[in-house]
C-alpha positions as CSV (number, residue, x, y, z in Angstrom):
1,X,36.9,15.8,-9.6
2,X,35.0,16.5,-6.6
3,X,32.0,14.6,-6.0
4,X,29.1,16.5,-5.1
5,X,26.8,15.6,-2.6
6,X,23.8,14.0,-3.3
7,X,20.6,16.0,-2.6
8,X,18.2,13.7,-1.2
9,X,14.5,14.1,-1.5
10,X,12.6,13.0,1.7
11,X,8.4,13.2,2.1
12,X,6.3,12.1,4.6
13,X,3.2,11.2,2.6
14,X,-0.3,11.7,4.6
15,X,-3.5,11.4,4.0
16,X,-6.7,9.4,6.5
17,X,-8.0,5.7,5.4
18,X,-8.5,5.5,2.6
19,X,-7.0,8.2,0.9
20,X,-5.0,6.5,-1.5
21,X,-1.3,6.4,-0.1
22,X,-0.4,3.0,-0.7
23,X,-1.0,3.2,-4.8
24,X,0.4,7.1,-4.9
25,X,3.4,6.0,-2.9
26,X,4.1,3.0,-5.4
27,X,3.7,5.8,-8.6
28,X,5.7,8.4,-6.7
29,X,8.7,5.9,-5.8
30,X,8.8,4.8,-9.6
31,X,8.4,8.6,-10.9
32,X,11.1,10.1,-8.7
33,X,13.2,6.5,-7.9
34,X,12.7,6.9,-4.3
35,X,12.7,4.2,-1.5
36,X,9.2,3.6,-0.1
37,X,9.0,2.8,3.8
38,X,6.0,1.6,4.8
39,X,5.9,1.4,8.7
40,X,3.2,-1.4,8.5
41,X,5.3,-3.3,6.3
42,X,8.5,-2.7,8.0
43,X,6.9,-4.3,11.7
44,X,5.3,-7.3,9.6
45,X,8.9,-7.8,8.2
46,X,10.5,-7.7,11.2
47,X,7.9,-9.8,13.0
48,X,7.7,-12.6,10.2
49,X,11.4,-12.5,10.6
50,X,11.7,-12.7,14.1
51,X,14.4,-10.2,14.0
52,X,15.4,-8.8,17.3
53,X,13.8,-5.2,17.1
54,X,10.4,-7.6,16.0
55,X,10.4,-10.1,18.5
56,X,10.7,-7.4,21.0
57,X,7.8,-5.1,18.9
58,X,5.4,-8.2,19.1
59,X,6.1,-8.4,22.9
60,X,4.5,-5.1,23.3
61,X,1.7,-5.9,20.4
62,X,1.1,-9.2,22.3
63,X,-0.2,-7.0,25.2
64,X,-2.0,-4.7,23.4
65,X,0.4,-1.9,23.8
66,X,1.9,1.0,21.5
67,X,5.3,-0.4,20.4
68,X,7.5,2.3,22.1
69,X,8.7,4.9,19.4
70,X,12.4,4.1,20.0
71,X,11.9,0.6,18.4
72,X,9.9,1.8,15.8
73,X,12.6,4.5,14.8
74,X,15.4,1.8,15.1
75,X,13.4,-0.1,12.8
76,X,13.2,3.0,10.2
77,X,17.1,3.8,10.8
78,X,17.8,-0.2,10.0
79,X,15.4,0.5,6.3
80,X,17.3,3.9,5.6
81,X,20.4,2.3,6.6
82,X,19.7,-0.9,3.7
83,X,19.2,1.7,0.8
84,X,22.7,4.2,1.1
85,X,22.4,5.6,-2.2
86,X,18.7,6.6,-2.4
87,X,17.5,9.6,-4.2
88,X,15.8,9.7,-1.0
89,X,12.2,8.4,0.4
90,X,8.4,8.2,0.8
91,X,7.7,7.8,4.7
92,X,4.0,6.1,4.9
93,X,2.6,5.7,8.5
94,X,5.2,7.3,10.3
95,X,5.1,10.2,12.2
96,X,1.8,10.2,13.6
97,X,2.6,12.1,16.9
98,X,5.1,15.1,17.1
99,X,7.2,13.3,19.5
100,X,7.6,10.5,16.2
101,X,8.0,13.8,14.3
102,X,10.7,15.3,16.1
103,X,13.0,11.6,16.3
104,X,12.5,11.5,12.5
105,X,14.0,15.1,12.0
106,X,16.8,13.8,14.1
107,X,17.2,10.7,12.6
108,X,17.6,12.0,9.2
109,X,19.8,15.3,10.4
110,X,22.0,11.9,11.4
111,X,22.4,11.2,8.1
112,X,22.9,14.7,6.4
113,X,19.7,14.8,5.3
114,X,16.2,16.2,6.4
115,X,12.5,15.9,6.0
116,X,11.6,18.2,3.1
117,X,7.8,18.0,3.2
118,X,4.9,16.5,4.7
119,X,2.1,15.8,1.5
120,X,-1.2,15.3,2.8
121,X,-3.8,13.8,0.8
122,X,-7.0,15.5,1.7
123,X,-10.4,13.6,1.2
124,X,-13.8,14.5,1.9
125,X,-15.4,11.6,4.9
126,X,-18.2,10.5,2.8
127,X,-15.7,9.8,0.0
128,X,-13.7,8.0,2.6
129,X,-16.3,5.9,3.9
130,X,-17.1,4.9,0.3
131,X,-13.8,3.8,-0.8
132,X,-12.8,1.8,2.0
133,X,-16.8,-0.1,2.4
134,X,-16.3,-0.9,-1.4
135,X,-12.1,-2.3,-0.5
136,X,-14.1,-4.1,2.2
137,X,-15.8,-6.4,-0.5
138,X,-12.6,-7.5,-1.7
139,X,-9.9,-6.9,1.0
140,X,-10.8,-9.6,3.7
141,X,-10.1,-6.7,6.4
142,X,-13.0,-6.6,8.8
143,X,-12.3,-2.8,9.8
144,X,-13.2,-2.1,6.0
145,X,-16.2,-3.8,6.3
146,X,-18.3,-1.8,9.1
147,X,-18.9,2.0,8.8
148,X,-18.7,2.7,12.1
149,X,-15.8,1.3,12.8
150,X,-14.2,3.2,9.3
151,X,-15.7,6.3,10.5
152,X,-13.9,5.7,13.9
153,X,-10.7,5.3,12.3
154,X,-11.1,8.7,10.3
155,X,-12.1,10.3,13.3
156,X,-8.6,9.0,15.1
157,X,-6.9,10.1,12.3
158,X,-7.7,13.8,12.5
159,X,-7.2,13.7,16.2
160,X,-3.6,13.0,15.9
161,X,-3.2,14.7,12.6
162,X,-3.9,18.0,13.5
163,X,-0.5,18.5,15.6
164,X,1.8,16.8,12.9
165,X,-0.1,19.2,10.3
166,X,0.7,22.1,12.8
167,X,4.5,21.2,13.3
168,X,4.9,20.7,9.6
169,X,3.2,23.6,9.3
170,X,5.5,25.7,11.7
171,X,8.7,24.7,9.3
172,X,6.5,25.9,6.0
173,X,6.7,22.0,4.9
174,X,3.3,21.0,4.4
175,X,1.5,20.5,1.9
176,X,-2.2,19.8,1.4
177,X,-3.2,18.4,-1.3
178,X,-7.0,16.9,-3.1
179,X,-6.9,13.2,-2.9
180,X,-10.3,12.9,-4.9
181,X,-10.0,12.3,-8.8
182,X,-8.8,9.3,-10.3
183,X,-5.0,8.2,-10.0
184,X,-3.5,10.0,-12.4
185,X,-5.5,13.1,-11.8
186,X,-3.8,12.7,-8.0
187,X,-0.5,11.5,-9.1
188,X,-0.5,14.8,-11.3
189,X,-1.2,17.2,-8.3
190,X,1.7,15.3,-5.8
191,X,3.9,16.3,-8.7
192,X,3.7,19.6,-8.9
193,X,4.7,20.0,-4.8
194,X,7.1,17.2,-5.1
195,X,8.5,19.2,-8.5
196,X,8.9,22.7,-6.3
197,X,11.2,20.8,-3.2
């Protein structure tokens, strides 16, 4: 019998501060059985484990540079390369520039695969600034804590967004989609794109 090849599902899952990605990305990777990669938890794994593509991310982070987008996509390649018979996966926090954008479409034409859609949570500010003051009370994160600084970080968000949103765009692989509602409400909506890919 021949074996078919596997069709792999892979998302990059938007959305600004806030937005809910973390707890959607946990429901979606249950719901479909796909292989979350968080980029923030991906560097703090490395670093804790002082693995060589850490140790050489803190040396940058130490001096308060960018950690250079060929260690970050090394770092992605080594998660993709730990979970060979995924279904496929959630990308959370990576790309955020179209130069991340592009290595990513390379990285995964590397492995017979590609990126099928970029899901964007979309959340009005004020609800933004709401959520995240209220996490503040509870998450010990100072930049959740002053509405300035939360407001900041939406603002930066946009900035970069806006060219990944027009390079997904471009490819007719984005998808917007209303983050505001509770989590099932939101869960419900990513279905229906991630049902149509």
């Amino acid at each position: 019998m021949v074996q078919k090849t596997k069709k792999m599902t892979n998302i990059v899952l938007f959305g600004p501060p806030g937005a809910g990605k973390g707890t959607q990305a946990e429901v979606l990777k249950v719901k479909y059985q796909l292989v979350h990669i968080s980029t923030g938890d991906v560097f703090r794994y490395n670093i804790k484990n002082q693995t060589e593509l850490g140790t050489l991310a803190k040396s940058y982070m130490d001096k308060g540079h960018l950690v250079p987008d060929g260690v970050t996509i090394k770092m992605l390649n080594a998660e993709v390369e730990k979970n060979p018979d995924a279904n496929g996966f959630v990308f959370d926090g990576f790309p955020r520039t179209q130069a991340q954008a592009e290595a990513l479409a390379t990285l995964m034409e590397e492995k017979s695969s590609q990126i099928n859609a970029m899901v964007a949570l979309e959340v009005d500010d004020q609800v933004l600034v709401g959520r995240l003051l209220e996490r503040g009370k509870t998450s010990g994160r100072a930049d959740d804590a002053n509405e300035d600084i939360i407001r900041e970080r939406v603002a930066e968000y946009y900035r970069k967004t806006d060219i990944l949103k027009e390079f997904y765009k471009a490819q007719n692989k984005y998808f917007g989609v209303n983050g505001v509602g509770n989590i099932q409400e939101i869960t419900a909506r990513l279905s229906e794109v991630f049902d149509k890919l």
